[in-house]
C-alpha positions as CSV (number, residue, x, y, z in Angstrom):
1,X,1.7,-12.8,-1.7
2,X,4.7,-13.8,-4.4
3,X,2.0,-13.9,-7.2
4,X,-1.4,-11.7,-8.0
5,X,-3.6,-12.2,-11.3
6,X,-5.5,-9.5,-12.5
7,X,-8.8,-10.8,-10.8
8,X,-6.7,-10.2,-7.6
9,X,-5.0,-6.9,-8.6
10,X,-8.8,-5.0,-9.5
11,X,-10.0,-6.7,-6.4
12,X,-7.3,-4.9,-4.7
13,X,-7.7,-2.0,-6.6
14,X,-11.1,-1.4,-5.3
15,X,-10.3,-1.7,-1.3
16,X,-7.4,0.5,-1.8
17,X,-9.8,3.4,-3.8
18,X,-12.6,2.4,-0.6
19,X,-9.8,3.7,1.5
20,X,-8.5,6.7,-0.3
21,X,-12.0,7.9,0.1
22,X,-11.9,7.3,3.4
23,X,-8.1,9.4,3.8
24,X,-7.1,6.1,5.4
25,X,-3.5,5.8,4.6
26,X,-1.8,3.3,3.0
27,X,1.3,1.1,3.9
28,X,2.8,-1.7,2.1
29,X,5.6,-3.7,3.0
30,X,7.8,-5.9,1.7
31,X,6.4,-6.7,-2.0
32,X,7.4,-8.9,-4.0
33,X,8.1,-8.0,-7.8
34,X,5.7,-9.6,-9.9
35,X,3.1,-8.2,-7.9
36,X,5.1,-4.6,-7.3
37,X,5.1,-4.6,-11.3
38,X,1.3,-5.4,-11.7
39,X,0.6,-2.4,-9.0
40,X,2.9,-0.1,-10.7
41,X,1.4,-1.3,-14.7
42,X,-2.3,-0.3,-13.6
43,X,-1.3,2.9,-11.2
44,X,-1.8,1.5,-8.2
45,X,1.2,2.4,-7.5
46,X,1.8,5.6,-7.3
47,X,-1.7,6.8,-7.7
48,X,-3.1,5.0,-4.8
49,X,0.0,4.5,-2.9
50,X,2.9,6.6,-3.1
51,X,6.4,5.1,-3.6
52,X,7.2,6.7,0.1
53,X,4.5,4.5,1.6
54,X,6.5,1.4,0.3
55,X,8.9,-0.2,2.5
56,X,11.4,-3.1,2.7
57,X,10.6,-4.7,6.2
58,X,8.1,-3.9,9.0
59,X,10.9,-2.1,10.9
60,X,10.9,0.4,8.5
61,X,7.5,0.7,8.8
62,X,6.7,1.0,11.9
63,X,9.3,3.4,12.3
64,X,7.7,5.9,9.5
65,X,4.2,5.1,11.6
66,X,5.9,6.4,15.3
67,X,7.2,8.9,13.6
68,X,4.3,10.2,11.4
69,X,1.1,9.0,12.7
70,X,-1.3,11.1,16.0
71,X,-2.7,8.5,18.2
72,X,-6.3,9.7,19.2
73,X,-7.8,8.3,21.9
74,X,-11.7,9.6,22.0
């Protein structure tokens, strides 16, 4: 998304608070600034998602994920 309104950025807000409560963690990739600023302005960012959990490209992402992340197969 290049743009988010504040309708959008509480909507967000509340999936991403569902999910903390779930310990589900968090990636984002690749954000754009207008949104990055709104995340960051109402502590989305780094209250709900750290500023490690940010990356430039899904490379770098998936990287972190190989590297961080326990498959568990039940």
């Amino acid at each position: 998304m290049n743009y988010i309104d504040q309708s959008g950025l509480y909507a967000l807000e509340d999936i991403l608070v569902d999910l903390a409560k779930k310990n589900i963690k968090i990636a984002l990739v690749n954000i754009p600034n207008q949104p990055l600023l709104m995340m960051e302005r109402i502590g989305i960012i780094p209250d709900l998602v750290p500023i490690s959990m940010i990356f430039d490209d899904f490379k770098e992402c998936t990287n972190w994920i190989q590297k961080n992340v326990k498959v568990i197969i039940s």
